[in-house]
Structure formats: C-alpha cells, structure tokens
C-alpha positions in Angstrom: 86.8 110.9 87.1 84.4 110.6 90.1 82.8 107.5 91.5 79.6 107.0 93.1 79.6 105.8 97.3 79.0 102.1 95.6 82.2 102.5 93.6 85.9 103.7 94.6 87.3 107.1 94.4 90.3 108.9 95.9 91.5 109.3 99.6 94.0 111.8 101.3 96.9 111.7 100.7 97.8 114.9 101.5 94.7 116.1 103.9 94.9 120.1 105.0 97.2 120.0 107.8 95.9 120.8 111.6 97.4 123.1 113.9 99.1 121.9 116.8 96.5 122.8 119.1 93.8 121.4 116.8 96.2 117.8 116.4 96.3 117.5 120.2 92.2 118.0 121.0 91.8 115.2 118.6 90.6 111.8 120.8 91.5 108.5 120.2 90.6 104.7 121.1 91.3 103.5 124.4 92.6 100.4 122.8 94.1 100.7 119.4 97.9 101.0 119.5 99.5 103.8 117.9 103.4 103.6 117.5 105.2 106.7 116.8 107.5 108.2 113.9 110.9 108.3 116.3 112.4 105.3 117.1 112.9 104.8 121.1 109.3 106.1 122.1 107.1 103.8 124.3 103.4 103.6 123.7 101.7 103.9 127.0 98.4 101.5 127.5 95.8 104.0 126.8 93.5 105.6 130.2 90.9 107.4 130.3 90.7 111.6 130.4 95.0 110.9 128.8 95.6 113.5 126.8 98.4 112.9 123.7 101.8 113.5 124.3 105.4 112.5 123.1 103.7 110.8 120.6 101.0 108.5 122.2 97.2 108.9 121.1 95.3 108.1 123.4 91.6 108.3 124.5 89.4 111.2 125.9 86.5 110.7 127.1 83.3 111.0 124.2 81.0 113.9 124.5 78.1 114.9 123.1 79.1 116.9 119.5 77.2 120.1 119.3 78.3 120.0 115.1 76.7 116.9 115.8 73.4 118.0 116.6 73.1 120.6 114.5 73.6 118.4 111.4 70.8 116.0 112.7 68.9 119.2 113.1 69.4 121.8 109.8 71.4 119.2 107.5 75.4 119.6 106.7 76.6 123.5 106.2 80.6 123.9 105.8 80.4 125.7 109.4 79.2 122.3 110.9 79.9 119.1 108.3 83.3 116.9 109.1 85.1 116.5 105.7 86.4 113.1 107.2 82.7 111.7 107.4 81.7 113.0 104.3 84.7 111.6 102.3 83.9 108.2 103.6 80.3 108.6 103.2 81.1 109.5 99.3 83.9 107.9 98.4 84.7 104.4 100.8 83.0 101.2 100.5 84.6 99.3 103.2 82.4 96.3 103.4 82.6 95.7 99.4 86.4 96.3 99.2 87.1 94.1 102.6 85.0 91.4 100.4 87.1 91.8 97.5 90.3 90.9 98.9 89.4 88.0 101.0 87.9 86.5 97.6 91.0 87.4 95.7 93.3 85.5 98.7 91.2 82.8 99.3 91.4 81.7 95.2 94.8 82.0 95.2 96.1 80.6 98.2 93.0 78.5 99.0 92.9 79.6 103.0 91.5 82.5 104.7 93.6 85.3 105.2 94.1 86.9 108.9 96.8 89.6 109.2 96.2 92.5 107.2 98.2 95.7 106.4 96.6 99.0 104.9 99.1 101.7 103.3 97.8 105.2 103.5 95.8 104.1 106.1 94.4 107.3 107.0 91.2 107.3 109.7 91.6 103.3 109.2 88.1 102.3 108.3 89.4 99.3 106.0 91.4 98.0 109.2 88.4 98.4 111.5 86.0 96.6 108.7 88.7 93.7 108.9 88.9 93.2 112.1 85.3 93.4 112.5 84.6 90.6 110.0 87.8 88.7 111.0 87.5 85.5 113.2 89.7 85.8 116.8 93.7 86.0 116.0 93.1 88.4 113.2 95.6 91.2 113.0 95.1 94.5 111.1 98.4 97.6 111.1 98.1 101.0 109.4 101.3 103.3 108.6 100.1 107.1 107.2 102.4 110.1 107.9 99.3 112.5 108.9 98.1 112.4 112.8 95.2 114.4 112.4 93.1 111.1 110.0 94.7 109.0 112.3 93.1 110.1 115.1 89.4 110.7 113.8 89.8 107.0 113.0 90.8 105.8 116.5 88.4 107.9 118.2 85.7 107.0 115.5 86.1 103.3 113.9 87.1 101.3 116.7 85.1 101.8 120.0 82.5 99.4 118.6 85.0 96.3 118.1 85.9 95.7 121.7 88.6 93.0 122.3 89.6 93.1 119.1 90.5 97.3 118.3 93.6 95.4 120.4 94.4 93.5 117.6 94.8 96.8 115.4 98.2 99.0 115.1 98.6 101.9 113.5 102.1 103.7 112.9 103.1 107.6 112.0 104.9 105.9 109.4 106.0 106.3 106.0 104.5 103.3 103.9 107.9 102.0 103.1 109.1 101.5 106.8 108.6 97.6 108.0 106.0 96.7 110.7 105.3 94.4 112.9 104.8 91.1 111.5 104.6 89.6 108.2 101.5 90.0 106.3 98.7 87.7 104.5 97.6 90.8 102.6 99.0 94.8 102.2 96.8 97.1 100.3 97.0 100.4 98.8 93.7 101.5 98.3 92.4 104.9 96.4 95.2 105.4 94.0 97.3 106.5 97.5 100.5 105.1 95.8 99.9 107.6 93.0 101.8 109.9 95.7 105.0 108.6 94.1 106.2 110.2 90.9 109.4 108.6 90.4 109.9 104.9 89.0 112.4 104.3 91.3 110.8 105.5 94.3 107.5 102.8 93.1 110.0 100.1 92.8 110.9 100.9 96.6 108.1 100.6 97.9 106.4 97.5 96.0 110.0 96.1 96.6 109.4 96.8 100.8 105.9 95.4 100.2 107.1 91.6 98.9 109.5 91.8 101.7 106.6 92.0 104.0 104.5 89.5 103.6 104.0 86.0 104.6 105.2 83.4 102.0 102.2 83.1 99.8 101.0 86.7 100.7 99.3 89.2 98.4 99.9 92.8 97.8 96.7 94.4 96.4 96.9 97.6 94.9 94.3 99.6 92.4 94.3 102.1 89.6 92.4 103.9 87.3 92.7 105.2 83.6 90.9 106.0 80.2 90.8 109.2 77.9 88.1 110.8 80.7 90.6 109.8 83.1 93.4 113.1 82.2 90.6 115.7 81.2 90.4 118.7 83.5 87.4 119.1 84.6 84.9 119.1 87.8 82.1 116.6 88.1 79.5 116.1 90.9 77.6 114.2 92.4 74.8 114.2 95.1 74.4 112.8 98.1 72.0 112.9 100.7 72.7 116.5 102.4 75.1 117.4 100.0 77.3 117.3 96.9 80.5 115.8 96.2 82.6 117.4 93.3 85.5 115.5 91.9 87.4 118.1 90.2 90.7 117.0 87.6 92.6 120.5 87.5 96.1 120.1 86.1 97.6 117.5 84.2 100.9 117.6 82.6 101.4 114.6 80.1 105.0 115.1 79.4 105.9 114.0 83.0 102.5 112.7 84.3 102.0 115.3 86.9 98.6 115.4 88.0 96.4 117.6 90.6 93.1 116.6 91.8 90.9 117.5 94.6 87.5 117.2 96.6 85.0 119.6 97.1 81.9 119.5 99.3 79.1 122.0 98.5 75.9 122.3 100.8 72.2 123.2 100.2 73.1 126.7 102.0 75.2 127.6 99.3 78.0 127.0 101.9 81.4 124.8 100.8 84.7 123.3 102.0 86.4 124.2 99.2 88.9 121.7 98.3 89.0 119.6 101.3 91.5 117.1 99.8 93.9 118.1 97.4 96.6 115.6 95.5 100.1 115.7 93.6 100.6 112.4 91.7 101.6 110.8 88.8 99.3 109.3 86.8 100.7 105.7 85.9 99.5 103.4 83.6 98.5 99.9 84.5 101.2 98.4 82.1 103.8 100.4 84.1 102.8 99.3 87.8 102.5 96.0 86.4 106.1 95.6 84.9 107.3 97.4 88.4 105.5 94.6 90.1 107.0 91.9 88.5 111.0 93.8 88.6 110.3 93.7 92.7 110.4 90.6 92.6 106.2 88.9 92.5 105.5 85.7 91.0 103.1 87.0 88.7 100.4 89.7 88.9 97.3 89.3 88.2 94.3 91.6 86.5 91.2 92.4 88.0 88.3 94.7 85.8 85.2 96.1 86.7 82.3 95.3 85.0 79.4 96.7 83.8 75.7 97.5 85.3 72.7 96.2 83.1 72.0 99.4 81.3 76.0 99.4 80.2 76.0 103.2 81.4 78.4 102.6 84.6 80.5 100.3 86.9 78.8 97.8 88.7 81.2 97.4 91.4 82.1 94.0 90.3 85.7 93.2 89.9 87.1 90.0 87.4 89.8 88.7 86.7 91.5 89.3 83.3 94.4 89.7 81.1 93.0 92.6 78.5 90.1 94.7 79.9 88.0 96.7 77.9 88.8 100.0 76.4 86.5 102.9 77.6 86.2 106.6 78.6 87.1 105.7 82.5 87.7 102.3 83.9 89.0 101.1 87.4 91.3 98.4 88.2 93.1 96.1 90.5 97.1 94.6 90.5 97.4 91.8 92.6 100.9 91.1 93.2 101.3 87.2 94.4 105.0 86.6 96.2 
C-alpha cells in the first residue's frame, strides 16, 4: 500500500546506515538538545564552527549546497536528490497530523495539550511542527536509535523556530527508555512500532508509554490493514521531479513477517534504489488494541479515514469509530487514554 503526500505512509525505521565519517560531517541546530545513548555524558550548549564529538550534535555553520543548486537547476537525479527530503516531501504531512492529535486531546480531556513526545522520531519534523504551532511553555522530545535522521533534522527543521528549537530534546534512545518529563501526548507515527515482532516486546513498550504520561495523557499510535495491505507488489506514484514507489516484497502470514521498502526513480532514468527498507510484523488493529488495554489504558479509542467524494481514495479525514469499514486498504488510529 502507498499513500499520496496528503495521506500517511511509512518512515525509517531502519534508514541505510552512514559511515563514520559521513555521521560526523552531518550539522546540527545550534539550539536543539540532543542527549546521548550512554548514561554519564554531558551535552555541551551548542557554538558555532563545534564539530560532534562524544556524543554531542552540535551546529556547523550553513553553506551554500552545491546538490542544492543543481536540483533547482536540472531537477532531482539519484547523484544529487537527498532521500531524507524526498521521503518527507512524499510521505509526511506534518501540519495535518500535528492537527489531528491536538483535536483528538482537546475532546477528550477538554484542554490544550503542551508537551509532546514523538517515538521514532527520526529528522523530527512532527516535533518541530509542534513546537511551531505551540503557544510559549510548549515542550516537544524525540528518542530514535539512528544519528544520521537525527541530525538532518537538527540542522534542517529547527533553525527557523528561534527561542523555542530550546524547548525541543531529542535522545539516541531506544523508544522504551524514559525521558524527561511526563507527557500530554506520545506518538508513534508511520507504522514505526511495526519494528516489534514479538507480543511481548509491544506490551513493553505501550506498557513504558502509560508510564510516561501526564495523568489524563494520550498515546496516539496508527496502523494500517486490508487484503491490498499483505500483497507483494510495487506501486508508484509521482511527484513533482520524481516518483515514489512503494514496493510490498515479502510477507510471511504464518508469523507476520513483513518487508517493505522505498524507492525513488528520476526523469534521468537514475534511482536510489531502496532508500528505506523495513522488517515488521504486520499486526492487526484487534491485536494492538487488546495490547493497549493489558498495559494498562482506560480505554482506546478508534479513529477511520474516510472517504473523498468520488469514493475512489482516502480523504485524509480521520473519525472516530467502533467498526470501520471493510476495504482493499484502509488506515487507522489507536488512541490509548490513561
């Protein structure tokens, strides 16, 4: 299954790794906090011209991108596009999703929510988008295991926020490990959580999500399912300068194993050939539901996309419901309430 720009598809989970060299040219903001994976190390306040080491990011000063300029000039070629900028420009809806979850809090707990907590974080653009529509006091952390998304993020999302990139943390973190504060609401966006293939490693984690919150926090998660959901196959779709190609290449359905990954193709017959690659388990929403409730929620609540006026796709709008409706594909959200 592949999803338009306006709709939600996968994010990495497992991105190709950097070299060491490559990990280290990366820049970062000057402000955003970035806490390391070993306990006992300090983060430094960032400078200017610092360069990253023992586990600070920092910032470098911005120049000019020569893969830049050549995009602006000839369009994307797999020798100058940034798979981190096409993903989001193909696949993330910030603004819509940000949206979605302060609706969801506000009906339930009838407030505004202000400290926010993004699993799988990756280059943080749901974080920044928070903070960026959140008043003064607002909070935003992010825990992902990969450096290298990390630090496209700082050195991308966050210059433009000013005081308030301060207000964001982000940790070299496995999603399970605690933070910083308690939280008004934790997402896993993109299917991310998909990355555990074992009941009891699920129930961990939602189980380290309750804990987390505030009292009458939420923990959003989303899924997706349907009898196109398991075929293997490749589907694409264009975008302006190129093509994204959601391809569904293994699926086991004796243990739910699943492999999927993103493509990018250009005009000059050029590609970066599976970009993004995942290992997950395909769970159904009855499952994650029931694994909700054992970790200890309230209740958890169902929210369905609907459908555009010709009935032929997703219209980005998401209800709440008990049922849903039986189709081909179909995306979801769990709200867990504590």
């Amino acid at each position: 299954m592949q999803k338009s720009a306006s709709e939600r598809a996968v994010r990495p989970v497992q991105p190709p790794k950097a070299s060491a060299a490559a990990k280290a040219a990366k820049s970062a903001s000057a402000v955003a906090r970035v806490e390391p994976a070993r306990a006992g190390a300090r983060v430094e306040p960032a400078r200017a011209g610092a360069r990253v080491e023992k586990g600070v990011v920092e910032r470098k000063p911005r120049r000019k991108s020569r893969r830049k300029a050549a995009r602006k000039a000839k369009g994307y070629t797999a020798a100058t596009a940034d798979k981190y900028e096409l993903y989001q420009k193909a696949v993330q809806s910030p603004e819509l999703d940000i949206g979605f979850l302060r609706r969801v809090f506000k009906s339930t707990r009838g407030r505004e929510a202000l400290h926010f907590r993004e699993d799988f974080c990756g280059t943080g653009l749901l974080s920044a988008t928070w903070l960026a529509e959140s008043p003064a006091g607002a909070t935003a952390e992010g825990f992902d295991l990969d450096p290298e998304p990390v630090a496209w993020g700082l050195a991308h999302h966050f210059d433009d926020l000013g005081e308030k990139s301060k207000a964001y943390t982000v940790h070299l973190k496995d999603v399970r490990a605690a933070g910083s504060r308690a939280y008004d609401v934790r997402v896993s966006q993109n299917f991310s959580h998909f990355v555990f293939t074992k009941r009891a490693e699920m129930l961990a984690y939602f189980e380290a999500a309750r804990e987390s919150l505030v009292d009458d926090g939420v923990f959003v998660i989303d899924l997706y399912g349907g009898s196109d959901a398991t075929e293997e196959m490749k589907e694409d779709t264009k975008f302006r300068g190129f093509t994204y190609v959601w391809e569904q290449d293994k699926f086991f359905p004796g243990t739910g194993e699943y492999t999927n990954h993103i493509t990018f193709r250009f005009p000059d017959g050029t590609a970066l050939e599976r970009a993004f690659s995942y290992k997950w388990r395909m769970w159904y929403l009855t499952e994650l539901a029931d694994i909700l409730l054992e970790a200890g929620f309230q209740r958890v609540d169902r929210y369905f996309e609907g459908w555009n006026a010709k009935g032929t796709a997703g219209d980005g709008i998401f209800r709440k419901g008990s049922r849903g409706e039986n189709c081909g594909s179909w995306i979801a959200y769990l709200v867990g309430v504590k």
